[in-house]
C-alpha positions as CSV (number, residue, x, y, z in Angstrom):
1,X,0.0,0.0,0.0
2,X,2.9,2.4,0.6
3,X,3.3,2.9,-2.8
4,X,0.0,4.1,-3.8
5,X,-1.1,7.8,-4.2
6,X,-3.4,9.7,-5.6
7,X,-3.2,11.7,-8.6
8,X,-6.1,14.8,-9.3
9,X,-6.6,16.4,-12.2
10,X,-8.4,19.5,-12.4
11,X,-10.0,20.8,-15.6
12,X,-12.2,23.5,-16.4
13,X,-15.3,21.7,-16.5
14,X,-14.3,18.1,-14.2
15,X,-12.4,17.1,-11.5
16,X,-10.8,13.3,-12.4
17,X,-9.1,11.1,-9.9
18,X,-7.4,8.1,-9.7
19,X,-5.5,6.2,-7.2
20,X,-2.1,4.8,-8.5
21,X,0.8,2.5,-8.0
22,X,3.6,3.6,-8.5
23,X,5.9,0.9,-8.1
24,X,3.7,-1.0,-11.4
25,X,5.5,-0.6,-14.9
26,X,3.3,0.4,-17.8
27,X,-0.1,1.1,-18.3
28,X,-2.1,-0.4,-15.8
29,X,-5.6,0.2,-16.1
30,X,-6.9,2.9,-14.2
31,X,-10.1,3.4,-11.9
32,X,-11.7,7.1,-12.3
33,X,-13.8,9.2,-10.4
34,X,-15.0,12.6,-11.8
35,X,-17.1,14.8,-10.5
36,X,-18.8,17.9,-12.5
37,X,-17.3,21.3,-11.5
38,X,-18.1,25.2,-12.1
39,X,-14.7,26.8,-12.9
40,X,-16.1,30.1,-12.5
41,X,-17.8,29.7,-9.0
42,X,-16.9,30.8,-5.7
43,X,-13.6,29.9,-4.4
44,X,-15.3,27.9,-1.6
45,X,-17.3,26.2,-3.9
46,X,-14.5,25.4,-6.2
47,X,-12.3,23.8,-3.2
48,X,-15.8,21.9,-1.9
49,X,-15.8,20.3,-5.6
50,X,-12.9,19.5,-5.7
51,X,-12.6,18.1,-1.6
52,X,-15.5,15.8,-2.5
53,X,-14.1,13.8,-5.7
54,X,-10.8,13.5,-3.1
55,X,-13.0,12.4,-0.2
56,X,-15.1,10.2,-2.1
57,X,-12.8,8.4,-3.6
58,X,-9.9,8.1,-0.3
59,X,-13.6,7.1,1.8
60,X,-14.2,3.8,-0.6
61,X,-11.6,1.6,1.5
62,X,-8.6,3.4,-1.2
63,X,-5.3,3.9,1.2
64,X,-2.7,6.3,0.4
65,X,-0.1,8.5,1.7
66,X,0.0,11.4,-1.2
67,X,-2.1,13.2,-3.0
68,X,-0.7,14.5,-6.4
69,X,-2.4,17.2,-8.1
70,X,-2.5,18.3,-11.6
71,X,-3.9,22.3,-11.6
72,X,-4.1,24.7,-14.8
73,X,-1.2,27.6,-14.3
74,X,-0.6,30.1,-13.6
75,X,-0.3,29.0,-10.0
76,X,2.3,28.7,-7.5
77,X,3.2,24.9,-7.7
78,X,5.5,24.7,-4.7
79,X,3.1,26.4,-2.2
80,X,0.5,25.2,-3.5
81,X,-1.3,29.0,-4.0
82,X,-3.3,30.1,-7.1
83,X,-2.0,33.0,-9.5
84,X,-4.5,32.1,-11.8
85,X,-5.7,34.9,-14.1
86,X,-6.4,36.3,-17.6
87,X,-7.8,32.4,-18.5
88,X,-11.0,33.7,-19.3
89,X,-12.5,33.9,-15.9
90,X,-11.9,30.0,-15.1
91,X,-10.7,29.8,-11.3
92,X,-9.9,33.6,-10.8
93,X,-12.0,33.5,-8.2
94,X,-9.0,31.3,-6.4
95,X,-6.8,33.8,-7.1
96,X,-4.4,34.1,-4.2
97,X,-5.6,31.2,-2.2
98,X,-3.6,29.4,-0.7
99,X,-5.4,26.0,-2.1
100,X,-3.4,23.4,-0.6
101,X,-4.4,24.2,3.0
102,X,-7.9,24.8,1.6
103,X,-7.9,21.2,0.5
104,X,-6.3,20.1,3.6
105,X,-9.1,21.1,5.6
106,X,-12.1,20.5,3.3
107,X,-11.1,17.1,2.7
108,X,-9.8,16.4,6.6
109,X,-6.5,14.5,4.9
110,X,-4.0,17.1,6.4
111,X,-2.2,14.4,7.6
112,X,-1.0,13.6,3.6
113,X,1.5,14.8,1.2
114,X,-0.3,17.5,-1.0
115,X,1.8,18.4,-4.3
116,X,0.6,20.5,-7.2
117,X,2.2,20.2,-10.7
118,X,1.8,21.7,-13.8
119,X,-0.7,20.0,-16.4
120,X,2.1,19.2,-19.0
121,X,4.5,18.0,-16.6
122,X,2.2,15.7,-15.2
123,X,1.4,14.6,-18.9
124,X,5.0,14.2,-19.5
125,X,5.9,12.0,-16.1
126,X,2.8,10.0,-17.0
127,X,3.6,9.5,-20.7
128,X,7.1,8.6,-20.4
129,X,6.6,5.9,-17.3
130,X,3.4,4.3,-19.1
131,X,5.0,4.0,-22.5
132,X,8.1,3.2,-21.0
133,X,10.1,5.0,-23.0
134,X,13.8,5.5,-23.4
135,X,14.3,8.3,-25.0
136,X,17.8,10.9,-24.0
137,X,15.6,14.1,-24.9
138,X,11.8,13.8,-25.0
139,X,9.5,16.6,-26.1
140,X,6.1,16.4,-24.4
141,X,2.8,18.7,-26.1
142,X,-0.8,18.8,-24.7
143,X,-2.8,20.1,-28.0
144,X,-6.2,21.5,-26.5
145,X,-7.7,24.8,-25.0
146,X,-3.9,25.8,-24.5
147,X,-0.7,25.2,-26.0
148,X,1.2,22.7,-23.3
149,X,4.7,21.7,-23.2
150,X,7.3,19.8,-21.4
151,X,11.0,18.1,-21.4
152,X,12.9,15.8,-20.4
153,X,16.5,14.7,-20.4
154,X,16.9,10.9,-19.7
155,X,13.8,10.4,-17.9
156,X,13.7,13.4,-15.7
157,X,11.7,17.1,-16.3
158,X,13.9,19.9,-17.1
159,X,12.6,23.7,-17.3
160,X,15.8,25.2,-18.0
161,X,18.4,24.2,-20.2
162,X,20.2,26.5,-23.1
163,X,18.5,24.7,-25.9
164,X,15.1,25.7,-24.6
165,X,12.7,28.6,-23.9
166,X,13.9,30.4,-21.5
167,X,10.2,30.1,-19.5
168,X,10.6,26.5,-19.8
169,X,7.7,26.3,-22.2
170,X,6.7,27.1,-26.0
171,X,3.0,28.7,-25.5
172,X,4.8,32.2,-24.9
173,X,7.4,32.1,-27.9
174,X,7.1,34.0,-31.1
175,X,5.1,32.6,-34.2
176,X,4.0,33.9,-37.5
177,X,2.4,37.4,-36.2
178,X,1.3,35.9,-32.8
179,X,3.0,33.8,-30.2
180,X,2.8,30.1,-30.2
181,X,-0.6,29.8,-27.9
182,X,-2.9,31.4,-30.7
183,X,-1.8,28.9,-33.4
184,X,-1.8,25.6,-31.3
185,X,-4.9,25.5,-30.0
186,X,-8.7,25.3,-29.6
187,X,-9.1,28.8,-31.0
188,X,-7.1,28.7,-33.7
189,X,-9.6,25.9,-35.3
190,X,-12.5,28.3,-34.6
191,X,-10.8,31.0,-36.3
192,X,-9.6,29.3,-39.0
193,X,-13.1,28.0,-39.7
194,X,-14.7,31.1,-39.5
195,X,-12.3,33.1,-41.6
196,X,-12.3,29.9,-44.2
197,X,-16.4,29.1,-44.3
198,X,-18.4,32.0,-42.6
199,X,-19.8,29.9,-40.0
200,X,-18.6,28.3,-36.5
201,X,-18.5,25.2,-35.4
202,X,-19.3,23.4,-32.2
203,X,-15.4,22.4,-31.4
204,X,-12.2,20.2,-33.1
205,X,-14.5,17.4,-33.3
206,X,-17.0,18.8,-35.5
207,X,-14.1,19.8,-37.8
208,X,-12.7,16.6,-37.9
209,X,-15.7,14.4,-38.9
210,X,-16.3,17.0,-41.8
211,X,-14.1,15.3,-44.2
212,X,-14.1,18.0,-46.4
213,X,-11.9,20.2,-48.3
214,X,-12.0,23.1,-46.3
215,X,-11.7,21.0,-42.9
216,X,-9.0,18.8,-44.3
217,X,-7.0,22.3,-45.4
218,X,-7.3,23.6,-42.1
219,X,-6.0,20.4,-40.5
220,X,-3.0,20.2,-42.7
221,X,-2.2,24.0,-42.3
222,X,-2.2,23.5,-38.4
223,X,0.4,20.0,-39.2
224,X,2.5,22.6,-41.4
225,X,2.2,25.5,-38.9
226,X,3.1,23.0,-35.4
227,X,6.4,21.3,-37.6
228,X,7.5,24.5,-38.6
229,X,7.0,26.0,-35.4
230,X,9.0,23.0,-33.5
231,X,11.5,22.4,-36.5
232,X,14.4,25.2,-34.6
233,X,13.2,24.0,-31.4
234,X,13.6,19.6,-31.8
235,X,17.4,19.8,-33.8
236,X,18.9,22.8,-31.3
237,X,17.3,20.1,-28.2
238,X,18.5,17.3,-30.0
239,X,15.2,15.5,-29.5
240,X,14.8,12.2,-30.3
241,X,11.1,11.8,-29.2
242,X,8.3,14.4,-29.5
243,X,5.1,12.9,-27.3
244,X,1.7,14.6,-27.9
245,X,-1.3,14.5,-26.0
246,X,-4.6,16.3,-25.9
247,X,-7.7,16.6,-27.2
248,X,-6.7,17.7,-30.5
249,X,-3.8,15.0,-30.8
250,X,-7.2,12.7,-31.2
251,X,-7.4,14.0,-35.2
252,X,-4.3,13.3,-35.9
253,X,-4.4,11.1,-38.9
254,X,-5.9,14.6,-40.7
255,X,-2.4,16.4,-39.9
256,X,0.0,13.8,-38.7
257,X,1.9,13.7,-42.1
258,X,2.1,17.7,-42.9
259,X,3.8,17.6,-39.3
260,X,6.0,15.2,-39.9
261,X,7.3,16.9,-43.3
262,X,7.9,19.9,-41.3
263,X,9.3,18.9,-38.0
264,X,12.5,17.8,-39.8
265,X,14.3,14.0,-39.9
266,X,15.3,12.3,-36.9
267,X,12.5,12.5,-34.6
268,X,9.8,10.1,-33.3
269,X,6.9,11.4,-33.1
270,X,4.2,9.3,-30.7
271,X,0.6,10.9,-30.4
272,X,-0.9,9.4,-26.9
273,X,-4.6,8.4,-26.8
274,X,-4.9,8.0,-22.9
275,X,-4.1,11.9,-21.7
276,X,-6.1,11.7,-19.2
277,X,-4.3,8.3,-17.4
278,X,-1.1,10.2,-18.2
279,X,-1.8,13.0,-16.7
280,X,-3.4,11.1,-13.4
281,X,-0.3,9.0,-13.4
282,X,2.5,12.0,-13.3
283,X,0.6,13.5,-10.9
284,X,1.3,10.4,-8.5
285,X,4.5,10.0,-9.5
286,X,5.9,13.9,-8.8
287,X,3.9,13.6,-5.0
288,X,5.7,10.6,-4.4
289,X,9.3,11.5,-5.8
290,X,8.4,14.4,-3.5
291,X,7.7,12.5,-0.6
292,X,11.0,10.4,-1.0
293,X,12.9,13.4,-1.3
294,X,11.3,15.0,2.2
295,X,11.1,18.0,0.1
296,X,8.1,19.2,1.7
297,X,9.0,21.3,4.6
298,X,8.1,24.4,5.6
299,X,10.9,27.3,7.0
300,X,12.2,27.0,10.0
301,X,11.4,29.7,12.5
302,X,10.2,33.2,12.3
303,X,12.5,36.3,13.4
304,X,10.0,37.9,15.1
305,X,8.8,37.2,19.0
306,X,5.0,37.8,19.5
307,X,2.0,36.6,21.4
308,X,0.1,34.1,19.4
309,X,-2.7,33.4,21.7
310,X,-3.2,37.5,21.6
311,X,-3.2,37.3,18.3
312,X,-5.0,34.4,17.7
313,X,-8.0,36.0,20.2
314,X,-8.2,39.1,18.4
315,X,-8.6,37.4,14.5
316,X,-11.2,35.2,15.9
317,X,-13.5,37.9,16.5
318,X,-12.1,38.9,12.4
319,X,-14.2,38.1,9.4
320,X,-11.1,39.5,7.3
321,X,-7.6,40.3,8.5
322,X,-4.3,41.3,7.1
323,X,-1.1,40.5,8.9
324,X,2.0,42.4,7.3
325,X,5.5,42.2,8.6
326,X,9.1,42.7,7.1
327,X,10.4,40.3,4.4
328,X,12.5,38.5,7.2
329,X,9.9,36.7,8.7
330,X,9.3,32.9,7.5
331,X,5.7,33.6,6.5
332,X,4.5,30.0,6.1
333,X,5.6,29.1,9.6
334,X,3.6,31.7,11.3
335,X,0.9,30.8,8.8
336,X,0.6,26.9,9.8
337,X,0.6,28.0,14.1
338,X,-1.8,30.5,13.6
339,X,-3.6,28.2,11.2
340,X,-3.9,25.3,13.7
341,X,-4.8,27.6,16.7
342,X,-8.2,28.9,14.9
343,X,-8.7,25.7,13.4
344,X,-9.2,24.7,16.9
345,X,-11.7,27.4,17.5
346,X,-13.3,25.5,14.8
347,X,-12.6,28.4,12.5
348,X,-13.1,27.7,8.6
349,X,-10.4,30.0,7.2
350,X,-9.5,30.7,3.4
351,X,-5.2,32.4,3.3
352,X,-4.4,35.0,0.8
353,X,-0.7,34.9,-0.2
354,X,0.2,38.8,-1.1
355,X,3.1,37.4,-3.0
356,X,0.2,36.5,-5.8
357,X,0.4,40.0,-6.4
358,X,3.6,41.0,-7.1
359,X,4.7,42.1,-10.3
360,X,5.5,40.0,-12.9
361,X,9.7,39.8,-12.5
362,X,9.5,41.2,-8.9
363,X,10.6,38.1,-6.8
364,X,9.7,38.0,-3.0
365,X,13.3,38.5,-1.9
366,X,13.4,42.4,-2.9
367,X,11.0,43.1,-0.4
368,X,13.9,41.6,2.4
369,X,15.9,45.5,2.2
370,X,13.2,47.8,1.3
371,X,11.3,50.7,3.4
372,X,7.8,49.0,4.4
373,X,6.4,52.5,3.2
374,X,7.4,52.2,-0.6
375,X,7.2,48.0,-1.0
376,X,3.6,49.3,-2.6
377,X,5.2,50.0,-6.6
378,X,6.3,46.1,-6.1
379,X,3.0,45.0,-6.3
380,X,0.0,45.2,-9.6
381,X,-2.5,46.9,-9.2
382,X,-5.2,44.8,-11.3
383,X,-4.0,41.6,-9.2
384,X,-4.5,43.2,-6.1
385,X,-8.1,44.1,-7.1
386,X,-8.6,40.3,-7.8
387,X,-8.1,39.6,-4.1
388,X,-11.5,39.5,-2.9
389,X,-12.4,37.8,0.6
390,X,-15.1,35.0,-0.2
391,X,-17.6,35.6,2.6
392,X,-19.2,31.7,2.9
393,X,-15.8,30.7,5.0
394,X,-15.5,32.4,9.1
395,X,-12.4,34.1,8.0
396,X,-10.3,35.2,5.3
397,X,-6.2,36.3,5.9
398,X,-4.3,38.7,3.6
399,X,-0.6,37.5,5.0
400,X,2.9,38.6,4.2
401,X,5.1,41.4,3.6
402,X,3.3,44.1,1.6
403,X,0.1,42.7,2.7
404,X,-1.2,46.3,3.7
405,X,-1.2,46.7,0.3
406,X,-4.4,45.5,-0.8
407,X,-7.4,47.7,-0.2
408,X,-9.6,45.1,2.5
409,X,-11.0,46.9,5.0
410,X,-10.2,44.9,7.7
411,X,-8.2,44.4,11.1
412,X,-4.4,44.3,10.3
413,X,-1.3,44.0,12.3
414,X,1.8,44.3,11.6
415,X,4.2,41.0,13.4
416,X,7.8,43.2,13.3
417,X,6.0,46.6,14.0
418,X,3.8,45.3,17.4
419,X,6.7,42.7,17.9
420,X,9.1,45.8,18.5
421,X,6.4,48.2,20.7
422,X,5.7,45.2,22.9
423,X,2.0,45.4,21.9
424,X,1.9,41.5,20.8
């Protein structure tokens, strides 16, 4: 049983999961659960979706010590908090939640390993251990509502390496008059079909069971357009195996061979036909690597003395807080004690990480040296306006440094501040 965990994968419209071993070679045949979910409802009611496919399925006699989950980006994958935004309203409600407590609580397994992974990766982990492949340098592409990419070198993910974009993905690189996104996926087929017959259609399905001139034009410019657009990419890697996955990788007898004329010689190309199991399965395997490595503590101690019972009295009387501090406190650590001591007041609590809000480049480290009164021109405007208290839980905490910064109208404190006037 020790090898088993639980890989999650959340989509826009489902919440899959499956439990896995790990230690089995291959495909092995996979049991799912999915549950329906509304992508652009309440934050509560997005984590209560999702906490019921986990309890559900864990509560059927399944044992096991991780949970791996597979979330859309832009999210913070090692703390487990959402940056998601500018997807088209799917899960911007999360935005800033710290979602792997959330799900610790709702589903009452805080006792388990919780690991979030990109999509792709996922995709790639699972692909490459249920193939079993052997490729040096693999290539990994989810074709569907967005462009999705991963590597790896000898088995193992890789998001930086000189041969590759320097994001450690394609979806943002330059393309025709565009980037890479707009021409690889779902939209591009609307387009296409719009510009090419005056008409929409339903999605890449409808397309593909035209079997007409127009449709088959379409699908051979998309092969010409993906091959060109990987060509540079595949000989500067040196890949020897491109992997591709998705919903769209489902047509691919109507642009397989304009890819393959394009892509350039040398390269395998598989197209995968059980995604889903793939991505299930990497999501397994990444919690459980993650386990083995113990790679899932927290900081140490904070630098700041203060009274958590006076502080933990005062926000439970809070129905939103905000608890700023300087950038040399270890915020998670203060999180998790004040986490468990209103959890014991039987407070349901939703945390919103103010590093969500930083500007795109600004890393959390600048705010270490800086005056407390100017760390606001680190921070985005429009994200901190997306940082909106969701009022079905008891309480909801703005936390870190710079976490004045966003415009609730609540309680605040701030740890070094009262630590150093002996209020707290």
């Amino acid at each position: 049983m020790g090898m088993k965990s639980l890989g999650v994968d959340i989509g826009g419209s489902h919440v899959t999961a499956s439990v896995i071993d790990t230690s089995a070679p291959g495909k092995q045949p996979l049991h799912f659960l999915r549950k329906s979910i509304n992508s652009f409802d309440t934050a509560a009611n997005i984590i209560e979706a999702i906490s019921a496919c986990i309890r559900e399925i864990l509560n059927d006699g399944n044992s096991v010590a991780r949970i791996g989950i597979a979330f859309p980006g832009p999210f913070d994958y090692e703390k487990g908090v959402s940056t998601i935004r500018n997807v088209g309203g799917k899960f911007e409600k999360t935005f800033g939640i710290h979602i792997k407590q959330a799900l610790k609580d709702a589903t009452g397994f805080g006792d388990k390993l919780f690991r979030f992974s990109n999509d792709a990766h996922c995709f790639a982990v699972g692909a490459y251990a249920r193939a079993e492949l052997t490729s040096k340098r693999t290539v990994f592409l989810t074709l569907g509502t967005g462009f999705g990419s991963a590597f790896m070198e000898n088995g193992k993910l890789i998001t930086h390496h000189p041969a590759l974009p320097e994001i450690g993905a394609f979806y943002n690189e330059p393309f025709l008059v565009s980037i890479a996104d707009d021409y690889f996926a779902t939209r591009w087929f609307h387009k296409a079909y719009r510009q090419a017959a005056g008409r929409e259609i339903v999605g890449v399905q409808e397309l593909a069971e035209m079997n007409s001139d127009v449709s088959n034009a379409i699908f051979n410019e998309f092969g010409a357009n993906l091959g060109s657009f990987l060509n540079p990419w595949l000989q500067k890697f040196e890949c020897d195996e491109l992997v591709i996955g998705g919903n769209i990788s489902k047509a691919n007898v109507l642009f397989s061979s304009s890819l393959k004329q394009h892509a350039g010689k040398g390269v395998n190309i598989i197209f995968c036909e059980d995604t889903e199991e793939c991505i299930l399965t990497g999501a397994a395997y990444i919690a459980t690597e993650e386990s083995n490595s113990d790679n899932n503590k927290v900081g140490n101690t904070h630098s700041v003395e203060y009274d958590i019972n006076a502080l933990v009295e005062k926000l439970a009387d809070e129905r939103t807080a905000v608890i700023d501090g300087n950038g040399t406190i270890s915020w998670e650590a203060i999180r998790q004690e004040l986490h468990m001591a209103l959890r014991r007041k039987g407070k349901q609590i939703l945390w919103y990480d103010i590093n969500a809000c930083l500007k795109t480049g600004a890393e959390p480290g600048t705010l270490l040296t800086e005056d407390p009164d100017n760390l606001f021109r680190f921070f985005d405007i429009q994200k901190i306006d997306m940082l909106r208290p969701d009022p079905s839980v008891d309480l909801c905490i703005v936390y870190g440094t710079g976490a004045a910064s966003c415009k609730w109208n609540s309680w605040s404190v701030n740890l070094a501040r009262k630590a150093e006037s002996g209020v707290l």
